[in-house]
C-alpha positions in Angstrom: 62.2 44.6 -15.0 65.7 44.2 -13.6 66.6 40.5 -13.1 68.4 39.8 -9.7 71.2 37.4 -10.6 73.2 37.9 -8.7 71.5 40.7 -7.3 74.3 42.2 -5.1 76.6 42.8 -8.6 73.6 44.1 -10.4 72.9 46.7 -7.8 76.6 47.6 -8.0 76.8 48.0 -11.4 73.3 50.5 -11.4 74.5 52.4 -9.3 77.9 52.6 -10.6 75.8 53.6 -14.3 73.6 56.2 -12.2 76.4 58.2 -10.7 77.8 58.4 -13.8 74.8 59.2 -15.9 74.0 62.0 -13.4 77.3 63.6 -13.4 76.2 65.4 -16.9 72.6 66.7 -15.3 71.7 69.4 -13.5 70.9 69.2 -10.6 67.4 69.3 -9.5 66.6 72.7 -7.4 64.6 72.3 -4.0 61.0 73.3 -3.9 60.2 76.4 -2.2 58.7 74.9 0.5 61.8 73.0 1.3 63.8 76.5 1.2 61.2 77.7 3.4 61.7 74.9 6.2 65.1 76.0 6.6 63.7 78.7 9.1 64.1 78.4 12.5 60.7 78.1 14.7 59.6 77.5 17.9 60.1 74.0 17.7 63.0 73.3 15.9 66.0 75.5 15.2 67.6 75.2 12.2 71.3 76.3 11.6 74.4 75.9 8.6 78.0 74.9 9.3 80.7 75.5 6.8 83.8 72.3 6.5 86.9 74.5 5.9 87.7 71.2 4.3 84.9 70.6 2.1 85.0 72.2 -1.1 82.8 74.9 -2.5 79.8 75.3 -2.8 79.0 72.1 -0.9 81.5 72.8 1.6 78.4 73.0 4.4 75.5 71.1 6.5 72.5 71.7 8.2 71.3 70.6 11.5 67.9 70.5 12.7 67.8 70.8 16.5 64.5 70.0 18.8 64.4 72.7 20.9 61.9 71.1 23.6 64.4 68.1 24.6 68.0 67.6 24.5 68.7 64.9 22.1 70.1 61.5 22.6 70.0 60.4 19.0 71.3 61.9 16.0 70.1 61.6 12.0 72.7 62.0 9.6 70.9 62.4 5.8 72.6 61.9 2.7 70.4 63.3 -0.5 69.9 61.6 -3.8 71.6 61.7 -6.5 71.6 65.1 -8.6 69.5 66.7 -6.3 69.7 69.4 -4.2 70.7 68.5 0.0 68.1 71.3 0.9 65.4 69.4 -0.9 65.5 66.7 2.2 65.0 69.5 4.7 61.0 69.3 5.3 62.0 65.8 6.4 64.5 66.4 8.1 62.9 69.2 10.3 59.7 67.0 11.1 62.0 64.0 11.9 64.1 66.9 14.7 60.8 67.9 15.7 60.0 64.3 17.4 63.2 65.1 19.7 66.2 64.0 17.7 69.1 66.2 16.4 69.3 65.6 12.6 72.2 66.9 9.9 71.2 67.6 6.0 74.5 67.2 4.3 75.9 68.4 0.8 77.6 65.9 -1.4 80.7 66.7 -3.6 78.7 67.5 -7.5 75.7 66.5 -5.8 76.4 62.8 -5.8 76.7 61.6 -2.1 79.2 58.5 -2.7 81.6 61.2 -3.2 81.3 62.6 0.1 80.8 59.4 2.4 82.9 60.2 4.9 81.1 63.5 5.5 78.9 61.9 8.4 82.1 61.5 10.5 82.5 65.4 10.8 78.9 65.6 11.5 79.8 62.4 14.1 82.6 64.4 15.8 80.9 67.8 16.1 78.3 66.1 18.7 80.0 64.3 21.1 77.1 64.4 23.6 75.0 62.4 21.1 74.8 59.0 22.2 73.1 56.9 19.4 73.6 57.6 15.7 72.4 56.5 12.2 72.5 57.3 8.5 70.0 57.4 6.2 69.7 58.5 2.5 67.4 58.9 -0.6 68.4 56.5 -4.0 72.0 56.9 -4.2 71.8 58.8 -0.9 70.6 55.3 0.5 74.0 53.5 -0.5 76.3 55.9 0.3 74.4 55.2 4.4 74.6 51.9 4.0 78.5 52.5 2.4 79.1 55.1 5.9 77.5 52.4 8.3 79.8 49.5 7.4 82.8 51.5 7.2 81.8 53.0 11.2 79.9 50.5 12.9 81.8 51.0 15.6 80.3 54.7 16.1 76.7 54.3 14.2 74.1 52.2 15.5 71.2 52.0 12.8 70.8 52.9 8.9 67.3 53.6 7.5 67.5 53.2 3.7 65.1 55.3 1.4 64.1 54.0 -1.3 67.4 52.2 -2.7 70.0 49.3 -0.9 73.0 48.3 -0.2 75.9 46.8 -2.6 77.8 44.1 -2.5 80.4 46.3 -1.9 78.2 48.1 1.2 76.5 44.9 2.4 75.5 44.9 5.9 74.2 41.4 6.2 77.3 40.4 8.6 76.9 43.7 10.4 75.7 44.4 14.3 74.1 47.1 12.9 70.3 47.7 12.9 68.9 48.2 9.2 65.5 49.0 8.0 64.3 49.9 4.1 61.1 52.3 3.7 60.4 52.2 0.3 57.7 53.1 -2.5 55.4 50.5 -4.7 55.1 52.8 -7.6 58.6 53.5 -8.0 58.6 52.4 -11.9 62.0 51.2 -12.2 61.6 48.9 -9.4 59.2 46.8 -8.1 58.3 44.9 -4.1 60.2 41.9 -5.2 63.5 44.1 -6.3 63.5 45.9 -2.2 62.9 42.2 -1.0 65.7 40.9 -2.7 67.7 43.7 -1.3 67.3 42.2 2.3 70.2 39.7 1.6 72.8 43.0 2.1 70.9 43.6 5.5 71.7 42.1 8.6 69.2 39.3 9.8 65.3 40.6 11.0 66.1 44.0 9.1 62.9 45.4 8.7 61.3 46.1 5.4 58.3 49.1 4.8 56.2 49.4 1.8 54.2 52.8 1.0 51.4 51.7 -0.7 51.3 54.1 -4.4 54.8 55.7 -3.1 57.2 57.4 -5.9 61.0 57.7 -5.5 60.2 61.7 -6.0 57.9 62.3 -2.9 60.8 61.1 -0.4 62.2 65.0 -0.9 60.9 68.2 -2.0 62.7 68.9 -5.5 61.7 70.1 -9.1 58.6 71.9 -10.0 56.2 69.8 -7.1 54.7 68.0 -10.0 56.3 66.3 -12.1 57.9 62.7 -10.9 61.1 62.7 -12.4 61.8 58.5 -12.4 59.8 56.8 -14.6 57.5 56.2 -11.7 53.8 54.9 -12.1 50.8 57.2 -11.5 49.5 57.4 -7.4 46.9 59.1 -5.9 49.0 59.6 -3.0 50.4 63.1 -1.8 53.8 64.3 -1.4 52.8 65.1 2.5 50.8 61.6 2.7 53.9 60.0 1.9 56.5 61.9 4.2 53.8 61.4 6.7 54.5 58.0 6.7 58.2 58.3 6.0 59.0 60.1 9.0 56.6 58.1 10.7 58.6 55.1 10.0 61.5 56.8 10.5 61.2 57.7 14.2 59.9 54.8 15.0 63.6 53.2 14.1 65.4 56.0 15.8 62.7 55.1 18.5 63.9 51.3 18.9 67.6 51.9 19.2 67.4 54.0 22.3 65.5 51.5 23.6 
C-alpha cells in the first residue's frame, strides 16, 4: 500500500508516473450506452462545440443543458486519464438533468493535465452562469483541483472523483469549496490514502466514501465488465454507483448556490 510520507510529493510523483505510463496506451473507448446519452431528449439537450484553437481530434466539448430551468450553475468535467471524454457523459447528462448546465471536455492525447486551461473557454462561453466548478475522474480529478487554484477568482467549488490534489494543486489555503467522492474498493488505494488527501483541501472539505465502489464505475468505458485498475471485487453496480455519485454531486452544486 502506498506510504504517505510526505504524502503531497508522493501524490505528485504518481501522477507524474501515470501520465506518463498512459501516454503509450490506448485509449479506452466509451461504452455504448455512454455514446447513446449523447442524444438530446426532452429533458436535457445535448450539443458539441469545436475550439478553432484546440487541436484535432480533441479540438471539441460537450454541454449538457436542462431544458426545464435556466441554469445558474455550471459543471465543468475533466475525464481520466486514457479514457475517452464521451465515456463521462451518462453522468454528465443526469447531473444537467437536476437543473445545472454541465461541459464534457476533451483532453490533448487523452490526458487532461495537458489541457487544464480548457475550462476557461468553457468559463467564457457562459457568461450568464453565475456559479462554477470542476470536477474530474483519477487524473481528471487533479487537473480540477490544478484549474480551481489557478481561477479561484472565477470557480467556486471542485468535486474530486476518485483521486486528489498535489502539492503542486493544493487547495488547502484556498476560499474555494472542495469535496472528494471516492470508492472503497479501488485496489490501489485504500480510505486512509483519500483521508490523507484532505491536507491539499481547504478546511471542513467534505469527504464521501461509496461503500464497494471501483475507480472504473465513475464512467462508462471498456467492455462494461472488466475493471481495468487493480480494483477489488464489489457487488455493487455501475448505475448503483453513479446513483450515488451524481447524488453527491448535486448536492455540492446544491450548497454553493445557497
Amino acid at each position: 500500500m502506498l506510504k504517505l510520507k510526505p504524502f503531497a510529493l508522493v501524490t505528485l510523483v504518481l501522477v507524474f508516473l501515470t501520465a506518463c505510463e498512459q501516454q503509450g496506451q490506448g485509449t479506452l473507448p466509451p461504452m455504448q450506452e455512454a455514446l447513446d446519452t449523447l442524444m438530446p431528449d426532452e429533458s436535457v439537450d445535448v450539443y458539441a462545440i469545436e475550439v478553432e484553437a484546440w487541436a484535432e481530434p480533441q479540438n471539441q466539448y460537450y454541454v449538457f443543458e436542462p431544458t426545464s430551468v435556466t441554469p445558474i450553475s455550471g459543471l465543468i468535467i475533466y475525464p481520466g486519464g486514457k479514457v475517452d471524454f464521451r465515456a463521462y457523459a451518462p453522468t454528465a447528462k443526469a447531473i444537467a438533468a437536476q437543473g445545472y448546465l454541465v461541459a464534457l471536455l476533451s483532453s490533448p492525447n487523452d490526458l487532461a493535465l495537458f489541457g487544464v486551461k480548457r475550462g476557461k473557454e468553457v468559463i467564457n462561453a457562459f457568461p450568464e452562469i453565475q456559479f462554477w466548478s470542476v470536477t474530474g475522474h483519477s487524473l481528471g480529478g487533479t487537473a480540477a483541483a490544478a484549474f480551481g487554484k489557478s481561477n479561484d477568482d472565477i470557480v467556486d467549488g471542485v468535486v474530486i472523483w476518485d483521486s486528489y490534489p498535489s502539492i503542486l494543486f493544493t487547495l488547502k489555503n484556498s476560499d474555494l469549496q472542495a469535496k472528494t467522492i471516492y470508492g472503497t474498493n479501488g485496489g490501489n488505494t485504500s480510505s486512509e490514502t483519500f483521508e490523507a488527501s484532505a491536507v491539499h483541501l481547504p478546511v471542513g472539505s467534505e469527504l464521501v466514501a461509496i461503500e464497494g465502489g471501483v475507480h472504473t464505475f465513475f464512467g462508462y468505458y471498456g467492455d462494461g465488465v472488466s475493471l481495468y485498475h487493480d480494483e477489488d471485487p464489489t457487488d455493487l453496480t455501475r448505475e448503483e454507483q453513479q446513483a450515488i455519485l451524481v447524488n453527491e454531486t448535486v448536492k455540492f452544486l446544491q450548497l454553493l448556490e445557497d
